[in-house]
C-alpha positions as CSV (number, residue, x, y, z in Angstrom):
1,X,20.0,-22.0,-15.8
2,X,18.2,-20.7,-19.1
3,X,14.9,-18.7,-19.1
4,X,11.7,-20.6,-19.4
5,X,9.0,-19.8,-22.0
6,X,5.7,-19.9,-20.9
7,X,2.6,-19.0,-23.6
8,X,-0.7,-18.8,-22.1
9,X,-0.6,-20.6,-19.2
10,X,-3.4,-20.1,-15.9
11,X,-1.5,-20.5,-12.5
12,X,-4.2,-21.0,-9.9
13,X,-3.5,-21.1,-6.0
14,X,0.4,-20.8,-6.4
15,X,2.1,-19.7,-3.5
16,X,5.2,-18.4,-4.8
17,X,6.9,-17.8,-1.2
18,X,6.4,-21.7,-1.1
19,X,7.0,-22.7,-4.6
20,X,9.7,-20.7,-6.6
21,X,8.0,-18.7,-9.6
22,X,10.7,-20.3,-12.7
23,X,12.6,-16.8,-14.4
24,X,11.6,-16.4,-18.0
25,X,8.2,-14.8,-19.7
26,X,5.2,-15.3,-19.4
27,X,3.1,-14.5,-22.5
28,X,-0.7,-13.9,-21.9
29,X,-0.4,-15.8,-18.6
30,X,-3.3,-15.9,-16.2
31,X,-2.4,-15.6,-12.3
32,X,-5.5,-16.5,-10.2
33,X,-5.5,-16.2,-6.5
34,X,-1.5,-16.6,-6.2
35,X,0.6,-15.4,-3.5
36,X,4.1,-13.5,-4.8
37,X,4.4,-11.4,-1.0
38,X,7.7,-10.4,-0.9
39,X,9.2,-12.7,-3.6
40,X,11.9,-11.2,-6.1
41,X,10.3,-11.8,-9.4
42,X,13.2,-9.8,-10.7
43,X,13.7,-9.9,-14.5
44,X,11.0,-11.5,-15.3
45,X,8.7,-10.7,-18.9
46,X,5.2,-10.2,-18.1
47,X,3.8,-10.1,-21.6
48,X,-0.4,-9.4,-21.5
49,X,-0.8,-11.2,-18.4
50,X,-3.5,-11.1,-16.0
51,X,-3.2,-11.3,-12.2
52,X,-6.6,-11.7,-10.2
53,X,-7.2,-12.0,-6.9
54,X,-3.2,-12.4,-6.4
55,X,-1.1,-11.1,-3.0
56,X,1.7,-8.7,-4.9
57,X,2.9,-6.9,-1.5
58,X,6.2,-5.8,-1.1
59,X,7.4,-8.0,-4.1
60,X,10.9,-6.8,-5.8
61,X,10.3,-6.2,-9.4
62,X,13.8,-4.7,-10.4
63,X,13.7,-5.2,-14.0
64,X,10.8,-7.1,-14.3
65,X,8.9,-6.3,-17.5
66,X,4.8,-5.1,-17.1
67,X,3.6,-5.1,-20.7
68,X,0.2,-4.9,-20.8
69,X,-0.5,-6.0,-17.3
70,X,-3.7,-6.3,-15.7
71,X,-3.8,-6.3,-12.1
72,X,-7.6,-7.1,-10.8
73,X,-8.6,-7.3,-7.1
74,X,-4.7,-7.5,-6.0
75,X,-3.0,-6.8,-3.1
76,X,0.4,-4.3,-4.2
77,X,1.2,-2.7,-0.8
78,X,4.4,-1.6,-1.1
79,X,5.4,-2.1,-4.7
80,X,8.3,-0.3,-5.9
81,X,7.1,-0.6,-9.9
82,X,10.3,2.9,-9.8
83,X,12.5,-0.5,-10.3
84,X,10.4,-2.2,-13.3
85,X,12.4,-2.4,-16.9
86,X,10.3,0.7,-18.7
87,X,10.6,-0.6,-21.6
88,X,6.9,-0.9,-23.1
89,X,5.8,-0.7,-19.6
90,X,1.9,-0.7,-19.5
91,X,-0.3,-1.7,-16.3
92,X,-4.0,-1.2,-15.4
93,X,-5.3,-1.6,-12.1
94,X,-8.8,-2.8,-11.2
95,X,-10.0,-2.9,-7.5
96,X,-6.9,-3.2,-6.2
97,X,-4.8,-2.1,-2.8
98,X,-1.7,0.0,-4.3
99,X,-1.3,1.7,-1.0
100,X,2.5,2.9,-0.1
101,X,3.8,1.8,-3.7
102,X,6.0,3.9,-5.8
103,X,5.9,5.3,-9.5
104,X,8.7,7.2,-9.5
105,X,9.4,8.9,-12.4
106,X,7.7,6.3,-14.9
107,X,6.2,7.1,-17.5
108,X,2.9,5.4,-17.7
109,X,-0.2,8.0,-20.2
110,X,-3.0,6.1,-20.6
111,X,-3.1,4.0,-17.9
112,X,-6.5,3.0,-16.1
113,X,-6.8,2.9,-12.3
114,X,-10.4,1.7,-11.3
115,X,-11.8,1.4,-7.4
116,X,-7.6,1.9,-6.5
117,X,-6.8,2.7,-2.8
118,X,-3.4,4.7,-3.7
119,X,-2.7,5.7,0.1
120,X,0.6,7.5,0.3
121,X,1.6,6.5,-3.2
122,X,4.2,8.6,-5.2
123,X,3.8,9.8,-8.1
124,X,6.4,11.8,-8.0
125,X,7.6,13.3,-11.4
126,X,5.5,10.3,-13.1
127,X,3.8,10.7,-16.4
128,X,0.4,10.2,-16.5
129,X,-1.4,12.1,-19.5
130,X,-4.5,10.7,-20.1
131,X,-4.4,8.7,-17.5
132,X,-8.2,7.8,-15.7
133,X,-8.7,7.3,-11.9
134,X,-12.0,6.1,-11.3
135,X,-13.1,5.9,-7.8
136,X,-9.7,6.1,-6.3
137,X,-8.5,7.0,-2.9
138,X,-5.4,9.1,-2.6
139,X,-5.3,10.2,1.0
140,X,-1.4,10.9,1.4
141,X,-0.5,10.2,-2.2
142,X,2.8,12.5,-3.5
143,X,2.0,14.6,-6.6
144,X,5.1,16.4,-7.1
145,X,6.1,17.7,-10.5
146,X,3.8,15.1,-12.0
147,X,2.5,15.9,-15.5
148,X,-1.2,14.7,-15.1
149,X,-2.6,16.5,-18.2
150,X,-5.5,15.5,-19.3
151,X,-6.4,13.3,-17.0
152,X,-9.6,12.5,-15.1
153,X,-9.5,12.3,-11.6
154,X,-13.6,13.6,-11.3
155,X,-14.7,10.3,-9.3
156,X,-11.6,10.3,-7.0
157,X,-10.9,11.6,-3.3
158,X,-8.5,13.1,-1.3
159,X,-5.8,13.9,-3.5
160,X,-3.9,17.2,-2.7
161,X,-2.1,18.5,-6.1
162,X,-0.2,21.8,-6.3
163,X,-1.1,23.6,-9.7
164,X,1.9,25.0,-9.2
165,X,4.2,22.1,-9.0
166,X,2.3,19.4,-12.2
167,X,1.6,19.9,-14.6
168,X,-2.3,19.9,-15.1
169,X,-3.2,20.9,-18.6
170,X,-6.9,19.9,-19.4
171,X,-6.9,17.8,-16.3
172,X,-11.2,16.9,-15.1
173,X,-11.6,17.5,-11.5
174,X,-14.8,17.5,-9.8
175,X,-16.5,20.7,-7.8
176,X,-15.8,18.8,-4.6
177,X,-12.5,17.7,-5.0
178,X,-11.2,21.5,-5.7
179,X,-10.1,21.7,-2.2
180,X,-7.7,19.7,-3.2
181,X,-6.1,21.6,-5.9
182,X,-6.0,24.7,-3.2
183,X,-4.9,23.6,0.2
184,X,-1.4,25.3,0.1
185,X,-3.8,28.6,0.0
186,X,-5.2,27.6,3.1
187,X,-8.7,28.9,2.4
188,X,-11.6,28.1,3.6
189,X,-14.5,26.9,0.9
190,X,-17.9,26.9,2.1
């Protein structure tokens, strides 16, 4: 079966568990409100595509392409993006559930995570210079050996980051979120 070339399509309401997605790319491609949960949409080209409002849990993306892929109000629980082709690999992520996903050792500088709830995600030795969380959650989240210079995390909560372990080079923290950048001292900040 060849690959399938689709060039600014809009997919609305699809339920993918339901109805196979077809393999092939899909070139600035608009998902809205579709359900992938689950689904292998392995090796698949995701060329400046927009997914809003769409159900991405626990999908298999083993070498599926992200390039310059906008994720808004999505569900990603789960998401194991470790397994995406790198290749020109570039995601943002607006309003969206990331909990329990995995960046593992991507490298992704520059990338824009906006009103996130990254609950026990792992960053672990990911690259994210430059990188912006606004508003994000990160109660849980793994920073280990991470290189997060310069990046803003001054609006976001409850990360824990060893100074130590990432790298943290003109990295914006807030006053309040400090605490988080001690803990392994176990002091107490008043």
């Amino acid at each position: 079966m060849t690959n399938k070339y689709f060039d600014s399509e809009t997919f609305s309401k699809v339920d993918f568990t339901k109805q196979k997605i077809n393999k092939g790319e899909y070139d600035n491609c608009t998902f809205n409100n579709c359900n992938f949960e689950g689904m292998h949409v392995s090796n698949i080209q995701f060329v400046e595509c927009e997914l809003i409002d769409c159900n991405f849990s626990n999908t298999i993306v083993k070498g599926t392409a992200f390039k310059n892929v906008q994720f808004v109000n999505c569900k990603l629980l789960g998401v194991k993006f470790n397994e995406c082709d790198p290749f020109l690999l570039q995601l943002d992520f607006k309003d969206c559930q990331l909990n329990f996903s995995s960046f593992y050792q991507l490298k992704l500088p520059n990338t824009s995570f906006t009103t996130c709830s990254l609950e026990e995600v792992d960053f672990t030795e990911t690259v994210l210079t430059k990188s912006v969380f606004d508003d994000c959650n990160f109660k849980n989240a793994i920073f280990e050996t991470t290189n997060i210079e310069k990046a803003d995390f001054r609006t976001s909560i409850h990360y824990v980051i060893d100074p130590d372990n990432n790298r943290l080079k003109e990295a914006k923290f807030s006053k309040e979120g400090i605490i988080g950048l001690l803990q392994k001292h176990q002091i107490s900040i008043e």
